[in-house]
C-alpha positions as CSV (number, residue, x, y, z in Angstrom):
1,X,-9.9,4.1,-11.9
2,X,-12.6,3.0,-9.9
3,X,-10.6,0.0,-7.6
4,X,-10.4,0.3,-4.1
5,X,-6.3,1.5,-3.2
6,X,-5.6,-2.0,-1.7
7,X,-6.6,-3.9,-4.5
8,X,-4.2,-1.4,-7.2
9,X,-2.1,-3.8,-9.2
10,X,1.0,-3.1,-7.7
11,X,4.6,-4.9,-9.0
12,X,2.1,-6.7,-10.7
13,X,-0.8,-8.5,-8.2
14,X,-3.0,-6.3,-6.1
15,X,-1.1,-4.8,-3.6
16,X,-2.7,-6.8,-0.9
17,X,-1.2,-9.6,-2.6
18,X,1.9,-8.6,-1.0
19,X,1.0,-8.0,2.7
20,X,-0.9,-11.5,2.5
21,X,2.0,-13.5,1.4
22,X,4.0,-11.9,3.8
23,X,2.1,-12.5,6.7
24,X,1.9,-16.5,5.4
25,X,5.8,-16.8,4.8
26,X,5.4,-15.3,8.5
27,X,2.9,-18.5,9.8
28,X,-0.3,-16.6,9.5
29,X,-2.9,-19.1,8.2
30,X,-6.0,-17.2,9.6
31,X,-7.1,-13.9,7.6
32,X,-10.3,-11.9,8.5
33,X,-10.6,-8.9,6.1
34,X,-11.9,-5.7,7.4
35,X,-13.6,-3.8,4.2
36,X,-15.9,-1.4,2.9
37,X,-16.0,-0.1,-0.1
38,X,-16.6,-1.7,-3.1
39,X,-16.4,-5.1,-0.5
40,X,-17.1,-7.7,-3.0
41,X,-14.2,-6.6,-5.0
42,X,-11.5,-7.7,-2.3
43,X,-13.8,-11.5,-2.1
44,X,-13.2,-11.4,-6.3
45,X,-9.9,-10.9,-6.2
46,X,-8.9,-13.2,-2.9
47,X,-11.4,-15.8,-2.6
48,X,-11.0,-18.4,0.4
49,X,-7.1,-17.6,0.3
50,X,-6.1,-21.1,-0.7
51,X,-4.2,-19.6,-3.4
52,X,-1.9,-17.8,-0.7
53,X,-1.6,-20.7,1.7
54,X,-4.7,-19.3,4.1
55,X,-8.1,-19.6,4.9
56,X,-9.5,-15.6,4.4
57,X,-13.0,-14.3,5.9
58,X,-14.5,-11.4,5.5
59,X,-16.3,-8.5,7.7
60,X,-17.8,-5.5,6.3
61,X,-19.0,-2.6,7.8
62,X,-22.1,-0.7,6.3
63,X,-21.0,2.5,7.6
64,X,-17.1,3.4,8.4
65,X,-16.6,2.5,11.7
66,X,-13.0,4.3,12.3
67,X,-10.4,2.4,12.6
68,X,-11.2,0.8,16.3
69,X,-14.6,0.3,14.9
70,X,-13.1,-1.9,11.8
71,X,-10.9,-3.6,14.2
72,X,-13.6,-4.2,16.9
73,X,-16.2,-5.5,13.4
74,X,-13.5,-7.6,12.5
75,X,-12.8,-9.1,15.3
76,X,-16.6,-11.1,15.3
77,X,-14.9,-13.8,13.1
78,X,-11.8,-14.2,14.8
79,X,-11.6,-18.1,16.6
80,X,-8.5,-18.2,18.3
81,X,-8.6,-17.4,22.4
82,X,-8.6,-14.6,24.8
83,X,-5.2,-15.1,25.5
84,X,-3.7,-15.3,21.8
85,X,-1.9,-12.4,19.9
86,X,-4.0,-11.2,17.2
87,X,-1.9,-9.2,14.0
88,X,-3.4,-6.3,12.4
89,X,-1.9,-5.1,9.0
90,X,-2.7,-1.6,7.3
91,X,-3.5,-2.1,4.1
92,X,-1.8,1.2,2.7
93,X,1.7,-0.1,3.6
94,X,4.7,-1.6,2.8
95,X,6.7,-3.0,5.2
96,X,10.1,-5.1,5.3
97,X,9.9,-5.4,9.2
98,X,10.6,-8.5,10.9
99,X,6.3,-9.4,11.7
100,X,7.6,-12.6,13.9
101,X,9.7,-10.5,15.6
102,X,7.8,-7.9,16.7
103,X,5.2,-11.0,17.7
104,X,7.4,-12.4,19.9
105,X,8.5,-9.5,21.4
106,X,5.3,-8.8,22.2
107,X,4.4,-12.4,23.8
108,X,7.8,-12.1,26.2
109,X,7.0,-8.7,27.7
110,X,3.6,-9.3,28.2
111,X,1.9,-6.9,26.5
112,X,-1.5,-5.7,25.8
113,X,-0.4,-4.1,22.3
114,X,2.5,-4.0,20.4
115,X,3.0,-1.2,17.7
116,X,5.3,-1.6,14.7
117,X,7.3,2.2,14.7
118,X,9.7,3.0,12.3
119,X,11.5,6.8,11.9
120,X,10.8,9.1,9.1
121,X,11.9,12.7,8.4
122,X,8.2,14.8,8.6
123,X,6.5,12.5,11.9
124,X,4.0,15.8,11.4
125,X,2.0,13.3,9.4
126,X,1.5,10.5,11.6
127,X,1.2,9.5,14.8
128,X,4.1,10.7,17.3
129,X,5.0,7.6,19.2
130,X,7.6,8.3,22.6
131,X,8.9,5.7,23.9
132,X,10.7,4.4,27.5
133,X,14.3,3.4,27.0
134,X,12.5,-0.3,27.1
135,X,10.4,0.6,24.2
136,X,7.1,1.4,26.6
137,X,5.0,3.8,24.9
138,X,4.8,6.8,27.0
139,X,1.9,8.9,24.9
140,X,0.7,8.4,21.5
141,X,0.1,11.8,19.6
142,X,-1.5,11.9,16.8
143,X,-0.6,14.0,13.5
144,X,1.0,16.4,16.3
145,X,2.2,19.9,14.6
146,X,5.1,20.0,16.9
147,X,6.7,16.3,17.4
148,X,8.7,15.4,20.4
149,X,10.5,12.3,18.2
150,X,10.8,10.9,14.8
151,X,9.7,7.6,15.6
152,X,5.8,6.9,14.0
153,X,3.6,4.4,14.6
154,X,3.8,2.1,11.0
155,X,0.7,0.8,10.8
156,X,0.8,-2.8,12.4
157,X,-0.2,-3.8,15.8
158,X,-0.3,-6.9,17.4
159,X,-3.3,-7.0,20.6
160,X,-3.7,-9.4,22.4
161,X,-7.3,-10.8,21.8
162,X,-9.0,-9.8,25.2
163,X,-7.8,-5.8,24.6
164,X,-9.6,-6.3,21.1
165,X,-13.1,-6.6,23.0
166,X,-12.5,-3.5,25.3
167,X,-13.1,-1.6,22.1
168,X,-17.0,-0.4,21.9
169,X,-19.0,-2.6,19.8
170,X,-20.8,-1.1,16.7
171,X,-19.3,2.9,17.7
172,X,-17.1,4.5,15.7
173,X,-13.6,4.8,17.3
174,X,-10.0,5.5,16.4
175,X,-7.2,3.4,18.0
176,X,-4.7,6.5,17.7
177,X,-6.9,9.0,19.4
178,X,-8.8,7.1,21.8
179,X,-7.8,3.3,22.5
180,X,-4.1,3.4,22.4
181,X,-4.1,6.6,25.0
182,X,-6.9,4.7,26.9
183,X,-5.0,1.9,27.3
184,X,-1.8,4.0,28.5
185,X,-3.7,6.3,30.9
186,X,-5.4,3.0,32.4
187,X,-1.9,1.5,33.0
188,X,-1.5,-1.2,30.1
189,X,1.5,-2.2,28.7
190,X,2.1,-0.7,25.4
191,X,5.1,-1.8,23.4
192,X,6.9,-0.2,20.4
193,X,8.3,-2.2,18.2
194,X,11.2,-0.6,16.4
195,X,13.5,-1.0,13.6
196,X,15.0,0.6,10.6
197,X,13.6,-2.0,8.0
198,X,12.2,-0.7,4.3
199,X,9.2,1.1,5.2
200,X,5.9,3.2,2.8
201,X,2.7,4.5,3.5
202,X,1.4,4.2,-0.4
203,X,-1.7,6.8,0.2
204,X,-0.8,8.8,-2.6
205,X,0.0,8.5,-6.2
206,X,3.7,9.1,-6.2
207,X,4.1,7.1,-3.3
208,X,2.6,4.2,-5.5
209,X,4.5,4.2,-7.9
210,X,7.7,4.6,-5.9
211,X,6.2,0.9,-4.1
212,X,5.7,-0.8,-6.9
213,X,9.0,0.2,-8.4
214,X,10.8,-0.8,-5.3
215,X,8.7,-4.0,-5.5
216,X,10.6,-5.1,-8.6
217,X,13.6,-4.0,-8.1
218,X,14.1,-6.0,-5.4
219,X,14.5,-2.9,-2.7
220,X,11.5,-4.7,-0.6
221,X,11.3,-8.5,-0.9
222,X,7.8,-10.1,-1.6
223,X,7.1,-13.7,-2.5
224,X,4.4,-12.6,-4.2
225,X,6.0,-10.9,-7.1
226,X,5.4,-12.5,-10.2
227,X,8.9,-12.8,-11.7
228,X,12.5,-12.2,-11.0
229,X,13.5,-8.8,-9.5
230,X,15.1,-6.0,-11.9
231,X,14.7,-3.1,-13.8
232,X,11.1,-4.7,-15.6
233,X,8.5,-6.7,-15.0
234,X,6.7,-7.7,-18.5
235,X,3.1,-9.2,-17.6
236,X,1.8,-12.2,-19.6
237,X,1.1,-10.9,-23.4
238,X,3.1,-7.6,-22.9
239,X,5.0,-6.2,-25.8
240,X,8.2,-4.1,-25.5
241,X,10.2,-2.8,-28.7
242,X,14.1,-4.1,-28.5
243,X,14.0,-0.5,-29.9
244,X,12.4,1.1,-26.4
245,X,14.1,1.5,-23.2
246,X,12.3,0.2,-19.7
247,X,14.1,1.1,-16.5
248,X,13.3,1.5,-13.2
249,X,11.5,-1.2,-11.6
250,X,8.7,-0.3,-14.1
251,X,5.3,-2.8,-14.8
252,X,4.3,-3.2,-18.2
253,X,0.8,-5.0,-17.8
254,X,-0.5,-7.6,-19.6
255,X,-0.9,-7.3,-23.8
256,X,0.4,-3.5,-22.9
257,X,3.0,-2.3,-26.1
258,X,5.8,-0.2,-25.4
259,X,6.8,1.2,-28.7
260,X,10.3,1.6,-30.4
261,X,12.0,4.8,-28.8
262,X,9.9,5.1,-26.1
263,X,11.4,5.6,-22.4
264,X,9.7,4.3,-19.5
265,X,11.0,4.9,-16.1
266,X,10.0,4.2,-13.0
267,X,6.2,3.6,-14.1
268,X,3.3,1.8,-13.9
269,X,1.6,0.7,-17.2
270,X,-1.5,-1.0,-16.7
271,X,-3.1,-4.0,-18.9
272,X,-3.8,-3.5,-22.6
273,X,-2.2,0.6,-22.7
274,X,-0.5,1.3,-26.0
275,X,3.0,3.9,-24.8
276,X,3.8,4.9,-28.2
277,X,7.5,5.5,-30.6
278,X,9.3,8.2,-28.5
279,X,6.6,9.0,-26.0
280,X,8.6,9.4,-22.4
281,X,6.5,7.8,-19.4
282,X,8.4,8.6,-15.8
283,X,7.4,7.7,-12.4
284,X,3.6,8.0,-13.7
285,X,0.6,5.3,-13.7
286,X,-0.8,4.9,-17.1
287,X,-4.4,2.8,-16.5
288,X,-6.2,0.3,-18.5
289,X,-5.9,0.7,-22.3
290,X,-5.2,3.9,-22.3
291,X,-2.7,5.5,-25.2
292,X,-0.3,7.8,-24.7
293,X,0.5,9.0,-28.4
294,X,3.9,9.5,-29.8
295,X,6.0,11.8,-28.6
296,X,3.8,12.6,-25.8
297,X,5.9,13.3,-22.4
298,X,4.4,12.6,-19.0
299,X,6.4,12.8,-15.4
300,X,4.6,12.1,-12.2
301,X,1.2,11.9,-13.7
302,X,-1.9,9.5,-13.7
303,X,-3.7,8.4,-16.5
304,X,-6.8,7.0,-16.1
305,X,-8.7,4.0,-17.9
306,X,-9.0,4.6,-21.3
307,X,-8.0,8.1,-21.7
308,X,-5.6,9.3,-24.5
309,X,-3.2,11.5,-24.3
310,X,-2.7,13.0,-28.1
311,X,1.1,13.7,-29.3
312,X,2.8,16.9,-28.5
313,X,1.4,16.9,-24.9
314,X,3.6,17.3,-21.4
315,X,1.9,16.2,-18.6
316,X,4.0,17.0,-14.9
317,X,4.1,17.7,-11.5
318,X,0.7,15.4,-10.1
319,X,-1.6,15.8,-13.0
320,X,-4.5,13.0,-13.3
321,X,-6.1,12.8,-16.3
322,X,-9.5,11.5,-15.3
323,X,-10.5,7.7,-17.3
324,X,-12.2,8.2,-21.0
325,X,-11.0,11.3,-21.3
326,X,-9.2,12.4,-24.7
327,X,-6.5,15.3,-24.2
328,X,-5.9,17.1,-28.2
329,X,-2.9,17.0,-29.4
330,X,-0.4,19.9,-28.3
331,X,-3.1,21.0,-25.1
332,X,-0.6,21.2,-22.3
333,X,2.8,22.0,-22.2
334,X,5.1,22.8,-19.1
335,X,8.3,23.5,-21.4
336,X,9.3,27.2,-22.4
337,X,10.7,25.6,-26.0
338,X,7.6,26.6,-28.4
């Protein structure tokens, strides 16, 4: 699997697909795309956005510019004035958050930024975000081993269009570590936005395929899903056996066959993959025509492009089979019951 994460069929369309028809049903009609690798992919798949209701443009850097770098790159194609809110989305997550809210709460305090925050178990991993009882940010620490609050930044800002310039042209910069505490130690107003909404930072595999599931089942709304919400999606030209069972919010792909007595759960079958009779698929990605043989028994793993996974085989616990490859059957086995 060579696509870039954001692009990753997810709940069937690439998983910016979601995030863009958000921000539309939200009275965005101006995209600029911030990429880099594999660029001409994300123009491919997105075009000039007519399809979503938007005009799109995109800005690539030639070398990784951080992520105030992007920003400040991206912002050489923006047209609205120095005095407008400008929205900045994360393209590794889902959100259900209200974006109009958090817009206008920025406009009626004021502000130079506004950061989305929402509250997870482990803020280890992300940027620390105190706050004033009137939801002032008070410090921003980033990936902190020792967390004074639960509440992270989530990935989407609103700046106002003037704070967007103060950002070094052409430099590589990080908002977390330099402009956001720049801004607070120079005495501008920096707002957190917070709320309790659904809320996933897809960076790793598992994490994927929990979004997606929660995608079709309806636990995060998205106007761009490509059906009605429940325990399957079946893409155009997909074949499931009345014979198999498909739970769990899981994707079959297009002209993908799920075989009689197979059990899928939770999972991700890409376009033209073959599951076959009895083979059990859970909470895994199985990529483009690839074949998981009968019998076969695979639980949080990924399967890349064409590979082919021979019977007799379980695969657990984070494996990735890398694409083309062919795995003998009987090569791996986690169980203690041969």
């Amino acid at each position: 699997m060579h696509t870039p994460k954001p692009l990753l069929p997810t709940a069937g369309v690439p998983f910016l697909a979601h995030m863009l028809a958000k921000a539309q049903a939200h009275g965005v009609r101006r995209v600029v795309f911030a990429t880099s690798y594999r660029a001409s992919m994300f123009a491919d798949a997105f075009g000039d956005g007519a399809a979503f209701g938007l005009e799109i443009v995109y800005m690539t850097e030639e070398t990784p510019l951080g992520t105030g770098g992007a920003i400040r790159n991206a912002a050489e194609a923006l047209t609205c004035p120095q005095d407008a809110p400008v929205l900045i989305l994360n393209g590794d997550i889902l959100s259900g958050h209200d974006i109009s809210a958090q817009v206008d709460f920025h406009r009626s305090r004021g502000a130079a930024v506004t950061l989305h925050l929402t509250e997870v178990e482990d803020p280890s991993r992300f940027g620390c975000v105190p706050t004033s009882p009137d939801g002032v940010v008070t410090a921003f620490l980033e990936k902190t081993p020792n967390p004074v609050t639960n509440r992270i930044n989530a990935g989407c800002y609103v700046f106002q269009r003037s704070v967007i310039d103060l950002i070094p042209q052409g430099e590589v910069v990080s908002v977390e570590r330099e402009t956001f505490p720049g801004l607070i130690e120079a005495g501008q107003m920096v707002l957190g936005y917070a709320d309790a909404s659904y809320w996933l930072d897809v960076g790793t595999p598992a994490a994927f395929v929990q979004g997606s599931a929660d995608l079709v089942q309806g636990r995060l709304e998205s106007p761009a899903l490509p059906g009605a919400a429940g325990e399957s999606l079946l893409l155009d030209g997909a074949v499931v056996s009345p014979e198999a069972k498909v739970t769990g919010g899981t994707v079959v792909g297009a002209r993908a066959t799920v075989e009689a007595g197979a059990s899928v759960r939770g999972s991700v079958l890409a376009d033209d993959c073959v599951v076959g009779c009895g083979a059990v698929v859970v909470d895994s990605v199985v990529g483009v025509g690839a074949h998981v043989a009968p019998g076969a028994v695979l639980r949080g793993v990924v399967v890349g492009d064409g590979a082919r996974i021979g019977e007799g085989n379980e695969l657990m616990s984070g494996l990735r089979i890398w694409p083309g490859v062919s795995l003998p059957e009987c090569s791996v086995r986690f169980s203690s019951d041969l």
